[in-house]
VEXGUKE-745434 format. One record per residue: residue number from 1; x, y, z of N, C-alpha, C, CB in turn. Coordinates in nm, 3 decimals. Glycine has a CB too. Layout:
REM VEXGUKE-745434
SITE | NUM | X | Y | Z | X | Y | Z | X | Y | Z | X | Y | Z;
...
//
This chain:
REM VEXGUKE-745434
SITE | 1 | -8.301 | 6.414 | 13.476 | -8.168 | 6.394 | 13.529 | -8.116 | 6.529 | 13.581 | -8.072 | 6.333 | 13.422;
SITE | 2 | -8.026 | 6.545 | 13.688 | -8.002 | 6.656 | 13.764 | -7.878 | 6.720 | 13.644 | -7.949 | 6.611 | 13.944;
SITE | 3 | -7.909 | 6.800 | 13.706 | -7.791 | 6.913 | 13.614 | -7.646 | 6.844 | 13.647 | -7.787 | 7.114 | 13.687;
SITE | 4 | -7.591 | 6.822 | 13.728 | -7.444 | 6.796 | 13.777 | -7.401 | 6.682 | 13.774 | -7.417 | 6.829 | 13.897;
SITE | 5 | -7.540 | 6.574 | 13.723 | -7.480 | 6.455 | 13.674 | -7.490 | 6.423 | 13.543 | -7.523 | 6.356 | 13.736;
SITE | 6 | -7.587 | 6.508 | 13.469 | -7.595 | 6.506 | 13.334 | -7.384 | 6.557 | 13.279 | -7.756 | 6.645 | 13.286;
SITE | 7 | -7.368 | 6.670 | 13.354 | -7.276 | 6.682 | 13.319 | -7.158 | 6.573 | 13.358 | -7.268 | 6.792 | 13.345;
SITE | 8 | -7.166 | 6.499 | 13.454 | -7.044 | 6.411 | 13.466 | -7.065 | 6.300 | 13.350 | -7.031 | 6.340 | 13.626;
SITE | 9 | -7.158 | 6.287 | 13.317 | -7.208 | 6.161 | 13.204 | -7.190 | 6.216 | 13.079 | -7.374 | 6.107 | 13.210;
SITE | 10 | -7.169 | 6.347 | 13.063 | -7.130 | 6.415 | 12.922 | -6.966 | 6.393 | 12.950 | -7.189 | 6.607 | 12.897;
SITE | 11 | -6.894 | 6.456 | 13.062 | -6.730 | 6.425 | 13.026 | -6.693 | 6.288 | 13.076 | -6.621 | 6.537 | 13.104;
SITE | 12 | -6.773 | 6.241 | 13.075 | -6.711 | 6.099 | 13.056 | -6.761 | 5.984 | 12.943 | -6.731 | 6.035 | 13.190;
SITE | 13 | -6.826 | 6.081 | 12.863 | -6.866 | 6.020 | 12.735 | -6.767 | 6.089 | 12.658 | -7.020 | 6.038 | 12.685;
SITE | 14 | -6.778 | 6.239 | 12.637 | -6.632 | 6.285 | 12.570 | -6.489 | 6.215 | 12.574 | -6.600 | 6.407 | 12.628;
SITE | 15 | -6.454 | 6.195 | 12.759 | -6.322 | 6.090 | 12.759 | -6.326 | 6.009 | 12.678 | -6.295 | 6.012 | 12.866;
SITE | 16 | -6.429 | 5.906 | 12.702 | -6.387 | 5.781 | 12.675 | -6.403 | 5.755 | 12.506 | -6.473 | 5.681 | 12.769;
SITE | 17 | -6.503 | 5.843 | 12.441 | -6.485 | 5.833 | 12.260 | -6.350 | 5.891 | 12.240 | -6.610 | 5.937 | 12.155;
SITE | 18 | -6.249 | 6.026 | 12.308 | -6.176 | 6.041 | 12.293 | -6.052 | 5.940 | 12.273 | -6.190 | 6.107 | 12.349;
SITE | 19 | -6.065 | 5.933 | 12.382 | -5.972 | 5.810 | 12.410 | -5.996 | 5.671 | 12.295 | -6.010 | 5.756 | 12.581;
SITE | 20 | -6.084 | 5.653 | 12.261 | -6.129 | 5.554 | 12.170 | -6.041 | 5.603 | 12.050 | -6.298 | 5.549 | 12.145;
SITE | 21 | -6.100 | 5.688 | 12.006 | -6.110 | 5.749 | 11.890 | -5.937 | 5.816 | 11.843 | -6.236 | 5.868 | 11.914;
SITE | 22 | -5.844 | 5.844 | 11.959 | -5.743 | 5.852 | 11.950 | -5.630 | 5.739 | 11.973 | -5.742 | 5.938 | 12.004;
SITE | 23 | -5.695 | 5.578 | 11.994 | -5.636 | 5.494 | 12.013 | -5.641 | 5.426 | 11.874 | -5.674 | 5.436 | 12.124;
SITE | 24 | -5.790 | 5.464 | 11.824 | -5.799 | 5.362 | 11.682 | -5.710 | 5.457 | 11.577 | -5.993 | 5.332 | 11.610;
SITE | 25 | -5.691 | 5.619 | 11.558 | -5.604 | 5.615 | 11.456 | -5.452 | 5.675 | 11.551 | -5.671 | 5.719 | 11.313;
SITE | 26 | -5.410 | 5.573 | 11.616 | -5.285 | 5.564 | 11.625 | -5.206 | 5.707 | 11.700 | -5.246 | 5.533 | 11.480;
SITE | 27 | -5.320 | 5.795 | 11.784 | -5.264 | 5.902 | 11.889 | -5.175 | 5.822 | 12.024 | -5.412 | 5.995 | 11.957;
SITE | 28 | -5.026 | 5.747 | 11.978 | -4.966 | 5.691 | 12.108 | -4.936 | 5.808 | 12.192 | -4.830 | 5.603 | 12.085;
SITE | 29 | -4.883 | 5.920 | 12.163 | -4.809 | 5.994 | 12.290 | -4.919 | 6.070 | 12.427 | -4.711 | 6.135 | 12.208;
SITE | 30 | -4.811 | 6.058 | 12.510 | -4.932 | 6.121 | 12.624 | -4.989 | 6.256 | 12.611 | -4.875 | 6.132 | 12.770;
SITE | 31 | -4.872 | 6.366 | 12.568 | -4.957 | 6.483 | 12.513 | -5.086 | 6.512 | 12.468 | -4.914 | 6.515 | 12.434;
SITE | 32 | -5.070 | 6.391 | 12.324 | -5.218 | 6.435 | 12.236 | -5.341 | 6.397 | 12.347 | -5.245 | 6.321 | 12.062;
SITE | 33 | -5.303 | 6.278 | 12.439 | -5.409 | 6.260 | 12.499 | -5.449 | 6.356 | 12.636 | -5.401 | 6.128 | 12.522;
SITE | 34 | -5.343 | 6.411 | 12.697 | -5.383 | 6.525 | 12.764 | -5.475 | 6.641 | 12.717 | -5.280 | 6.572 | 12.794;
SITE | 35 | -5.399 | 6.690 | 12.599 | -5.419 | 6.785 | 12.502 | -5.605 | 6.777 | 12.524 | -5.337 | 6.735 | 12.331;
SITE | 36 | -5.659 | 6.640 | 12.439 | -5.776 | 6.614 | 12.427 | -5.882 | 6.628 | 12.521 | -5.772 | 6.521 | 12.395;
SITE | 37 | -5.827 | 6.539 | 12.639 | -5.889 | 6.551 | 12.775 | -5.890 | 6.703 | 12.799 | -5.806 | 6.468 | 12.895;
SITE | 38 | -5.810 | 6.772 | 12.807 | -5.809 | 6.898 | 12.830 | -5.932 | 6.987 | 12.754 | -5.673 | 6.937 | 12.793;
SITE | 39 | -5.920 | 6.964 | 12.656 | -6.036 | 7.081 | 12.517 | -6.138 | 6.970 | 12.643 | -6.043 | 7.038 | 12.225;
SITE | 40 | -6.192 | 6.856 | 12.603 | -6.308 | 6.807 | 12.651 | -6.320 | 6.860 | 12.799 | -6.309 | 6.654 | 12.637;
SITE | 41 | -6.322 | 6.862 | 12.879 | -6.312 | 6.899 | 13.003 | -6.352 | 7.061 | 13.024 | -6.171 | 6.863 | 13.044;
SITE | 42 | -6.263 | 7.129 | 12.918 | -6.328 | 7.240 | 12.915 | -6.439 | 7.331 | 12.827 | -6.251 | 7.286 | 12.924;
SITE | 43 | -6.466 | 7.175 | 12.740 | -6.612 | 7.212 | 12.650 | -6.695 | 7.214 | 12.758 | -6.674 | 7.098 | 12.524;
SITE | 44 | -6.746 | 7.052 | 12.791 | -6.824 | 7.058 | 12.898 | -6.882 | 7.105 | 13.032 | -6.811 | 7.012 | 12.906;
SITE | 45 | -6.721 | 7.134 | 13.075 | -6.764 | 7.297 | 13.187 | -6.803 | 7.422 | 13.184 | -6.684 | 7.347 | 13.247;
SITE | 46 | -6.746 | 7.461 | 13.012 | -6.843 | 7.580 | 12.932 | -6.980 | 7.539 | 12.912 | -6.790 | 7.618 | 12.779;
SITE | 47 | -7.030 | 7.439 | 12.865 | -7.170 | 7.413 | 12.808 | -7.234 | 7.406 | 12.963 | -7.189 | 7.254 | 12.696;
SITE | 48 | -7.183 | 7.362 | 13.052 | -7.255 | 7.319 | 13.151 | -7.297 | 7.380 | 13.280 | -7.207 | 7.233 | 13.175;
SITE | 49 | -7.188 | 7.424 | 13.281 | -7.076 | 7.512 | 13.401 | -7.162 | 7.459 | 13.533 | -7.069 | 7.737 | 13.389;
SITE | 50 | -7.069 | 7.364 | 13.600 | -7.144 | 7.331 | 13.721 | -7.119 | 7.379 | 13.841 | -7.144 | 7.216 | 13.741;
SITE | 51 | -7.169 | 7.407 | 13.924 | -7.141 | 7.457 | 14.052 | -7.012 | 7.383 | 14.112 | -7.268 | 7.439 | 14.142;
SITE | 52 | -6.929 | 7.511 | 14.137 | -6.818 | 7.461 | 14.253 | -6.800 | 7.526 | 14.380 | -6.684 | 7.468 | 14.203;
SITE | 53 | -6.754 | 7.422 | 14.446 | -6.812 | 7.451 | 14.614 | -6.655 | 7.535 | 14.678 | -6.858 | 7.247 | 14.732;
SITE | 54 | -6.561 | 7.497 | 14.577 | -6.433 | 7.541 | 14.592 | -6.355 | 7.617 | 14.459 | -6.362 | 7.420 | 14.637;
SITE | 55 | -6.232 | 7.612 | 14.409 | -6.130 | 7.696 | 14.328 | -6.141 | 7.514 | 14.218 | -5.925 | 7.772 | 14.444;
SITE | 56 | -6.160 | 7.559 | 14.088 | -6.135 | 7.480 | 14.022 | -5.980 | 7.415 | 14.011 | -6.184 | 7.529 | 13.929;
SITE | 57 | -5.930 | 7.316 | 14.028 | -5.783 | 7.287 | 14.057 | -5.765 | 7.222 | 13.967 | -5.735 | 7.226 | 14.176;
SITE | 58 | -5.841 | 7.123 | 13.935 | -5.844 | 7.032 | 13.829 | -5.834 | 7.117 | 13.682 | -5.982 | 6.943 | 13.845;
SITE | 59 | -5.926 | 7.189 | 13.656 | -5.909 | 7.319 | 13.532 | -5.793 | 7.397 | 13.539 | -6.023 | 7.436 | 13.539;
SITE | 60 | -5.747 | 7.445 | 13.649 | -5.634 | 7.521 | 13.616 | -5.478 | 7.382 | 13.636 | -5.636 | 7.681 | 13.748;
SITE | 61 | -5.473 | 7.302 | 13.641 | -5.386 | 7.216 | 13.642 | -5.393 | 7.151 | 13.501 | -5.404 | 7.132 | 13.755;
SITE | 62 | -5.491 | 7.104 | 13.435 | -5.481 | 7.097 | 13.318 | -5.447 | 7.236 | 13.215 | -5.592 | 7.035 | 13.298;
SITE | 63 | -5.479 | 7.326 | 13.220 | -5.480 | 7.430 | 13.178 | -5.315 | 7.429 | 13.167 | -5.564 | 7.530 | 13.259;
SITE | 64 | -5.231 | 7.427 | 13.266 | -5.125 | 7.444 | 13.300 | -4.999 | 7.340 | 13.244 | -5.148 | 7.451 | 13.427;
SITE | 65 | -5.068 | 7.233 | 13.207 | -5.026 | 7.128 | 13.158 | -5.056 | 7.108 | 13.009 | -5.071 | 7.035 | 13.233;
SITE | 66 | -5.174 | 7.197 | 12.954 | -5.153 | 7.209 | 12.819 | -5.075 | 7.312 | 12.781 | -5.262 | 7.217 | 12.755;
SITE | 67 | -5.072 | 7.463 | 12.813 | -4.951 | 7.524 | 12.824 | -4.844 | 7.503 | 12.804 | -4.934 | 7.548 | 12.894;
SITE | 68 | -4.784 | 7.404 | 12.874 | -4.660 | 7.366 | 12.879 | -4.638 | 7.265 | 12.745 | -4.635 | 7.300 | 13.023;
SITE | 69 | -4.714 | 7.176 | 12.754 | -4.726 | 7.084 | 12.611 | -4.693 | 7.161 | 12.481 | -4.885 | 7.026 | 12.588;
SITE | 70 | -4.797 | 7.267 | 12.479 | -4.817 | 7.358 | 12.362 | -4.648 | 7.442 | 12.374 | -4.983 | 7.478 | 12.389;
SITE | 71 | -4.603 | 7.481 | 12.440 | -4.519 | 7.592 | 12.438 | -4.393 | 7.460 | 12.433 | -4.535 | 7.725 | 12.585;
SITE | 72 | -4.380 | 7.370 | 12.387 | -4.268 | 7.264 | 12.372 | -4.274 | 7.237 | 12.259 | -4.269 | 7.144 | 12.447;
SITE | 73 | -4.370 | 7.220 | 12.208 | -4.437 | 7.182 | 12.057 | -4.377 | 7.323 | 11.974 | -4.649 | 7.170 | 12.058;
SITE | 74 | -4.430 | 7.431 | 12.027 | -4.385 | 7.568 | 11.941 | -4.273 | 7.558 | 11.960 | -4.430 | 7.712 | 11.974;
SITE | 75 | -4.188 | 7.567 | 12.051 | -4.035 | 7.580 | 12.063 | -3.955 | 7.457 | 11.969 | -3.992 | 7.565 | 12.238;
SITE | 76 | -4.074 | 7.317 | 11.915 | -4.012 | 7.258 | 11.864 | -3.970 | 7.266 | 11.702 | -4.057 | 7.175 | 11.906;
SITE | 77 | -4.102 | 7.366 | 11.665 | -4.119 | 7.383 | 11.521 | -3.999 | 7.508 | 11.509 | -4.298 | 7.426 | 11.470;
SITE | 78 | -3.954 | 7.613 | 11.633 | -3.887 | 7.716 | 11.602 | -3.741 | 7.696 | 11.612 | -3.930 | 7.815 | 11.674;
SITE | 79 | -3.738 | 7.562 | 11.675 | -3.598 | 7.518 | 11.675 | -3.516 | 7.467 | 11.553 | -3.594 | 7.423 | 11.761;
SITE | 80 | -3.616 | 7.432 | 11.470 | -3.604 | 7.380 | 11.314 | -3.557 | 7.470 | 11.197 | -3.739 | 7.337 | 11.269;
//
């Protein structure tokens, strides 16, 4: 199997147990599931690292979006 599809068949096996696996014990909010997608997305592009023909957008948009998640979450525990 080619390198660049082995890897699409790895993050989309990560998604979708994620997603499983955060539906069966009860992860409703959209965060945790960003959050998740996010780590997965960027395991697999570490383990894999596939050629890009352009600027990763997708990585730094998630990136940017866990950030923000995370830094709401801290501001929520410091607001307490």
């Amino acid at each position: 199997m080619e390198r660049q599809n082995f890897y699409l068949m790895t993050l989309a096996s990560l998604l979708l147990l994620s997603t499983a696996g955060l539906s069966m014990i009860g992860g409703y909010t959209l965060d945790v599931y960003v959050s998740m997608f996010t780590i997965c997305y960027f395991v697999a592009s570490t383990i894999f690292r596939p050629r890009r023909l352009t600027f990763d957008f997708v990585g730094v948009t998630l990136f940017i979006v866990f950030a923000y998640i995370v830094a709401l979450r801290v501001l929520a525990v410091l607001a307490l």
